[in-house]
C-alpha positions as CSV (number, residue, x, y, z in Angstrom):
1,X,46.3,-8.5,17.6
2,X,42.6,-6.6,18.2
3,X,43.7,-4.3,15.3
4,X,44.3,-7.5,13.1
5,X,40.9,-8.5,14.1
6,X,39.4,-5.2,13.9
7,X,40.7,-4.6,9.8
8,X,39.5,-8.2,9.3
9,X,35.9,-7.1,10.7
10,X,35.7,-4.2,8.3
11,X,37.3,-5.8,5.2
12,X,34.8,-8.3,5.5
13,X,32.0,-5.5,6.3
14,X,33.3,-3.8,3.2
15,X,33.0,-6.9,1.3
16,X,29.3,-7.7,2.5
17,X,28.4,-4.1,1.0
18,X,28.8,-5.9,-2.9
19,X,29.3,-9.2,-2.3
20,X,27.0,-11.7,-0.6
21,X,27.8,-15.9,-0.3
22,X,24.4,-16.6,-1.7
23,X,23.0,-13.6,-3.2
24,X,19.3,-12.2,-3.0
25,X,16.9,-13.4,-5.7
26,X,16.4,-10.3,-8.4
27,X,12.4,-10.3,-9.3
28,X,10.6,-9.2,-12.3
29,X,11.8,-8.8,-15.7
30,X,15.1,-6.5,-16.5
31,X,14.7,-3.1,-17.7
32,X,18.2,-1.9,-17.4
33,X,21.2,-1.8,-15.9
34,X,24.1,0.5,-14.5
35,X,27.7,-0.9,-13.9
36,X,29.6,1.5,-11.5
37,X,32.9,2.7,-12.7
38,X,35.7,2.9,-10.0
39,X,35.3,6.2,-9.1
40,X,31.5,5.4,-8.6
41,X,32.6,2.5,-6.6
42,X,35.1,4.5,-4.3
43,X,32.1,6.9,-3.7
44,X,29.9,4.0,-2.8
45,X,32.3,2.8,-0.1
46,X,33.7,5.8,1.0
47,X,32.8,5.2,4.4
48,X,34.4,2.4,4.7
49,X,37.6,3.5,3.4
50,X,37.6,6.9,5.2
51,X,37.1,4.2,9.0
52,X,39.3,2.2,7.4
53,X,42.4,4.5,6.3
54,X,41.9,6.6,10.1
55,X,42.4,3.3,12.0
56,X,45.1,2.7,9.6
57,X,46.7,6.3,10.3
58,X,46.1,5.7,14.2
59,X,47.6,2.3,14.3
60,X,50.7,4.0,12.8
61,X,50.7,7.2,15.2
62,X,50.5,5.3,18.2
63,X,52.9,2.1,16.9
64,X,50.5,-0.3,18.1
65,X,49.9,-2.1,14.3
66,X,52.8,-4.3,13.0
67,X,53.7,-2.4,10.1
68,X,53.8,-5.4,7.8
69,X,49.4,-5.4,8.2
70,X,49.4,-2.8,6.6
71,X,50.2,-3.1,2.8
72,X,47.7,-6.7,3.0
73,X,44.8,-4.3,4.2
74,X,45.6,-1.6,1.6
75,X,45.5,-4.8,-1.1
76,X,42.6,-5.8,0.6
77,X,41.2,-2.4,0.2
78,X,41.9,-2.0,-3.5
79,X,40.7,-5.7,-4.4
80,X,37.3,-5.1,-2.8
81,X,36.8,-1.9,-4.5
82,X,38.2,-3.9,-7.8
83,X,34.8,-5.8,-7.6
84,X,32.8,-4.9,-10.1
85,X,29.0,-3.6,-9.0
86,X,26.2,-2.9,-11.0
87,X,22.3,-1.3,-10.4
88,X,19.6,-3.5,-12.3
89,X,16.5,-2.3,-12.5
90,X,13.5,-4.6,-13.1
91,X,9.7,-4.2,-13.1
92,X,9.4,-5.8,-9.6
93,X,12.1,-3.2,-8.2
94,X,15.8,-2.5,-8.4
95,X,19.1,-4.8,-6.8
96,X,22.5,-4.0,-5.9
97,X,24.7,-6.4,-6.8
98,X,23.0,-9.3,-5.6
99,X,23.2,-7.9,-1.9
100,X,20.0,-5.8,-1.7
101,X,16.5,-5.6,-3.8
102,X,14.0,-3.5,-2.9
103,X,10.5,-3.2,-4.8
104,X,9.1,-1.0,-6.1
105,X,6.5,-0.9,-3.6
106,X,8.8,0.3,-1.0
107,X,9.0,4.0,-2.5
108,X,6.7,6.7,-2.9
109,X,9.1,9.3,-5.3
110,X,12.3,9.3,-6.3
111,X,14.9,12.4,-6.0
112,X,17.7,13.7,-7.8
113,X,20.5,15.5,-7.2
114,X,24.4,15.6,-8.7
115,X,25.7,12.4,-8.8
116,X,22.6,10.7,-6.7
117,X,19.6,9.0,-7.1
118,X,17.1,8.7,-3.6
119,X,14.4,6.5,-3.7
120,X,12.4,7.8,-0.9
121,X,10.7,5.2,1.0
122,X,7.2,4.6,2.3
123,X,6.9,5.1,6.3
124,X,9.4,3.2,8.4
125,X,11.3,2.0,5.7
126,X,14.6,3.1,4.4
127,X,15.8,5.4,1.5
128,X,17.6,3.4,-1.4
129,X,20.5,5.4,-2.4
130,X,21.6,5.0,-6.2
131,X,25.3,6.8,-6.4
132,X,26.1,7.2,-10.2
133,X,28.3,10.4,-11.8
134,X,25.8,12.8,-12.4
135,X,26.2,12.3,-16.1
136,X,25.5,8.7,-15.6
137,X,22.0,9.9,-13.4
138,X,20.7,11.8,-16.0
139,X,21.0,8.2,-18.5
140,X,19.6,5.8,-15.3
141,X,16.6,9.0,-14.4
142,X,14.2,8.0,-17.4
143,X,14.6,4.1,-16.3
144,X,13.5,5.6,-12.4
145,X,10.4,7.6,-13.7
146,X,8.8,5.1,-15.7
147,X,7.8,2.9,-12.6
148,X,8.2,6.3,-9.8
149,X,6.8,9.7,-9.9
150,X,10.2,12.3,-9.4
151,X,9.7,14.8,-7.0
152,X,12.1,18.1,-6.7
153,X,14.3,17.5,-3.3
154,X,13.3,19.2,-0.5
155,X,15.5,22.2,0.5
156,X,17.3,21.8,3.9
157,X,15.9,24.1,6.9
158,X,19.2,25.6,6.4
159,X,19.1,26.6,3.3
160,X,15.4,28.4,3.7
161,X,16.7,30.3,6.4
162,X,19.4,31.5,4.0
163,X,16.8,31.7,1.3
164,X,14.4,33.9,3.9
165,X,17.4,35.7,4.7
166,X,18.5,36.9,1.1
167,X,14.6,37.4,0.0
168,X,14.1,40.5,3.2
């Protein structure tokens, strides 16, 4: 029964991610827009279906899930990731879905990478994440850098040691 409970808790923590009861108010005026496909959709939830597929594989290893739960929270899966979700971008700032809007004020630069957009926050704030294929990045980047500044990502300490490395 706490496993029941426990897939209801993250189906509905899934769901939260693109869906909200009464949505946030978008401000400004719209500049564009980006509707995820499904792959981009999978990728934005991925964590949620990777926690939600291992409890799924360790409720079958140990025998402890009824193994009729499991096809509703696969359904349940699949319909979530069926919603559609789409980036709009206004002069005020940009939304997800109706779940999340953040203005523009919130961010100093903006960086890119393959298949990722960061909006890189002022201090103590969060980064905004923008997870398009990278074709559909280099359509949405123009949009980004007419109301932030881009900025080339910052290499990881990793990879300078590698860089140092190479260079001697």
């Amino acid at each position: 029964m706490a496993l029941i409970a426990l897939f209801g808790a993250m189906l509905v923590l899934m769901l939260l991610r693109v869906a909200l009861p009464i949505g946030v108010r978008i401000e400004g005026k719209p500049i564009g827009k980006a509707t995820l496909s499904l792959r981009e959709r999978v990728r934005l939830q991925r964590t949620n279906v990777y926690a939600i597929g291992s409890v799924l594989l360790l409720g079958a290893l140990t025998g402890d899930m009824p193994p009729a739960v499991e096809p509703f929270v696969i359904v349940g899966v699949v319909a979530i990731l069926c919603i559609p979700v789409r980036y709009v971008f206004t002069d005020a700032g940009v939304a997800l879905n109706r779940t999340v809007f953040r203005p523009w004020s919130d961010f100093t630069h903006f960086e890119t990478a393959p298949g990722r957009i960061t909006l890189v926050p002022r201090p103590g704030l969060r980064p905004f994440h923008i997870v398009l294929g990278p074709a559909r990045c280099q359509q949405v980047v123009p949009t980004v850098r007419r109301l932030l500044p881009e900025r080339a990502p910052r290499p990881s300490r990793r990879f300078k040691r590698l860089e140092e490395a190479v260079i001697r």
